[in-house]
C-alpha positions in Angstrom: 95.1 104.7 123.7 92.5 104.9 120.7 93.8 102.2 117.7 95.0 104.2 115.3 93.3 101.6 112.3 90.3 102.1 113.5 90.6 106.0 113.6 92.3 105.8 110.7 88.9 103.4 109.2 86.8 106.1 110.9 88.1 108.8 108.5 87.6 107.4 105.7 90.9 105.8 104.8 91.6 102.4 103.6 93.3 100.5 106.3 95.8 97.5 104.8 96.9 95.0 107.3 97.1 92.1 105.2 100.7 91.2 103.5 99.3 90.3 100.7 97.4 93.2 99.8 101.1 95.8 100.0 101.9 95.0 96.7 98.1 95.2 95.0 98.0 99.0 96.2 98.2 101.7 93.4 96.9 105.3 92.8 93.4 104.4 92.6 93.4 103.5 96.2 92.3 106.9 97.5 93.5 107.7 101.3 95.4 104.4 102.3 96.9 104.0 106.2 99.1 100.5 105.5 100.4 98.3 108.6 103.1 95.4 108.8 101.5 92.4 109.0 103.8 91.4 111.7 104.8 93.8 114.6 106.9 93.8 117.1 106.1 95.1 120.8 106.2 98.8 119.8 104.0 98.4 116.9 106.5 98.7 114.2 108.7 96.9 112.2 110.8 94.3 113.9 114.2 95.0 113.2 115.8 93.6 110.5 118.4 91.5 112.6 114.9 89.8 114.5 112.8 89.6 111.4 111.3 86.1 110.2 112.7 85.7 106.5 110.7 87.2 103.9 108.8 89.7 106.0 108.0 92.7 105.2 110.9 95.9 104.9 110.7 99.4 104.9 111.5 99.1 101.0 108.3 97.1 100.4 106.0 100.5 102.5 108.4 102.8 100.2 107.7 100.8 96.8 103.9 100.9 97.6 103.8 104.5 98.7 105.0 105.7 95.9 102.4 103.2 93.8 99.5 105.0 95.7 100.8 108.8 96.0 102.5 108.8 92.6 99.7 110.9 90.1 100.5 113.9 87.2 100.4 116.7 90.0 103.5 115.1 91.9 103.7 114.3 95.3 106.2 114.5 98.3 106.7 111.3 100.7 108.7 111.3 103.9 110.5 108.5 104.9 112.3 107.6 108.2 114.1 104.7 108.9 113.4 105.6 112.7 115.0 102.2 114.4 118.8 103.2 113.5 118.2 105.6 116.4 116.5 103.2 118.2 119.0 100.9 118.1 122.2 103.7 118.6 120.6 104.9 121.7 121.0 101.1 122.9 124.6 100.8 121.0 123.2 97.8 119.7 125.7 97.5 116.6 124.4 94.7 115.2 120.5 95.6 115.0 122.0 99.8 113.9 123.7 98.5 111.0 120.5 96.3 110.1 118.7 98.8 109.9 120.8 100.9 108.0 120.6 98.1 105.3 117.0 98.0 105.5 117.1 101.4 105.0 119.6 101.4 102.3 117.2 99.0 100.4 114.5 101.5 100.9 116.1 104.4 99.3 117.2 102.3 96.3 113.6 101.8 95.8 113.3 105.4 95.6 116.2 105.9 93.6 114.7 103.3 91.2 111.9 106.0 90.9 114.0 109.0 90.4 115.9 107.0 87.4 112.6 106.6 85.7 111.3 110.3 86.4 114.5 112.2 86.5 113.4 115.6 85.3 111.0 115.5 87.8 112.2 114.1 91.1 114.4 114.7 93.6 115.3 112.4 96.2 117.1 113.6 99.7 118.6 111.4 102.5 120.0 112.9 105.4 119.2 112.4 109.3 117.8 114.6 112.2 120.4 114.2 113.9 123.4 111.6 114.9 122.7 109.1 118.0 125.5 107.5 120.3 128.7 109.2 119.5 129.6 106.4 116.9 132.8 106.1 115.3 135.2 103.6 113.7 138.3 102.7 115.2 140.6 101.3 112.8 141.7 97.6 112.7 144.3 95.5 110.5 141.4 93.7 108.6 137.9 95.6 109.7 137.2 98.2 111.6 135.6 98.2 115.3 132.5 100.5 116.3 132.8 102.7 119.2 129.8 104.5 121.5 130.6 107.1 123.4 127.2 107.8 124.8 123.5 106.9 124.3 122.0 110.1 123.3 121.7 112.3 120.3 125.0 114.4 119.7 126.0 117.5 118.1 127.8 115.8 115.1 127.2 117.1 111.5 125.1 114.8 109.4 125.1 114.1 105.5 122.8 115.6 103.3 122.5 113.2 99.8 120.5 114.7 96.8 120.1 113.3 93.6 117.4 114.8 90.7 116.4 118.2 90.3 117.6 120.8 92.2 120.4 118.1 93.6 122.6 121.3 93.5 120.8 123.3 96.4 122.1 120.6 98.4 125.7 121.2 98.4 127.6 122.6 101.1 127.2 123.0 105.5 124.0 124.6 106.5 121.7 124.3 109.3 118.8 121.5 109.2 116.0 124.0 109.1 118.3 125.2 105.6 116.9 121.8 104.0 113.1 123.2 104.2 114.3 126.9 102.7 115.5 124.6 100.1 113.0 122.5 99.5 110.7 125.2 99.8 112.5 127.3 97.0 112.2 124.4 94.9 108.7 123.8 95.5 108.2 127.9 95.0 109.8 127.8 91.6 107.5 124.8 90.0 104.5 126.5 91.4 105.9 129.3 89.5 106.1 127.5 86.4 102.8 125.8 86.2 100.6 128.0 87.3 
């Protein structure tokens, strides 16, 4: 399998490896491909229950994305904090909710965004789909998390929007409805600013 940073270097993007260089990124970097400087054996992030202190999080990738993509025509970025599944097809409780930390910390780093271009952004959270039949049985002082398989399942999952057009949001819909929405949204600035 061809290393993706040297096709990336191939094409003409910058390829960061280097810790040190995340936070120096900004919009003059032109086409930028940025890598953890410490990976585990599936070439991403290590989760955050195995992670040295001080390494790198999703929220430091989001934070500099948005330094390089952010420019006066706007921009849309994608962010997946793909391990919770990884870690609720294994029922690995400990290393899921670790995850959804580190992914909490990455959408406040959006959301830090939004509050400083609110008439502007939009920021949605939701999920593909759910992964290992979680739920949470109730105990006297916490509560105790339950698998009841380790594939996806056919459990409705939250949609969160916050900006503009947060109110297209509202309500049950199928996934494929987030895209007509985003789309319409995307259709009506067009519109505007032609």
């Amino acid at each position: 399998m061809p290393d993706l940073r040297v096709l990336a270097a191939e094409h003409g993007f910058s390829v960061v490896t280097a810790r040190s260089a995340l936070p120096s990124l900004s919009s003059g970097a032109g086409p930028t491909i940025a890598f953890a400087e410490d990976l585990d054996a599936e070439s991403s992030l290590p989760y955050l229950a195995d992670r040295e202190p001080g390494a790198q999080s999703l929220a430091d990738f989001v934070a500099a994305g948005i330094r390089v993509l952010n420019n006066p025509q706007g921009f849309f970025f994608m962010i997946e904090g793909g391990k919770i599944d990884w870690a609720s097809h294994d029922n690995d409780s400990l290393r899921m909710l670790g995850e959804m930390k580190d992914f909490d910390a990455a959408i406040r780093v959006a959301l830090g965004f939004l509050q400083a271009h609110w008439n502007e952004t939009l920021v949605v959270v939701t999920a593909d789909h759910e992964t290992g039949g979680l739920s949470v049985q109730d105990q006297p002082f916490a509560g105790r998390l339950d698998w009841s398989k380790t594939g996806h399942s056919a459990a409705k999952v939250p949609v969160y929007a916050q900006g503009v057009g947060q109110e297209l949001f509202l309500g049950i819909y199928e996934n494929t409805g987030i895209f007509a929405r985003l789309k319409a949204l995307l259709d009506a600035s067009l519109a505007e600013d032609p």
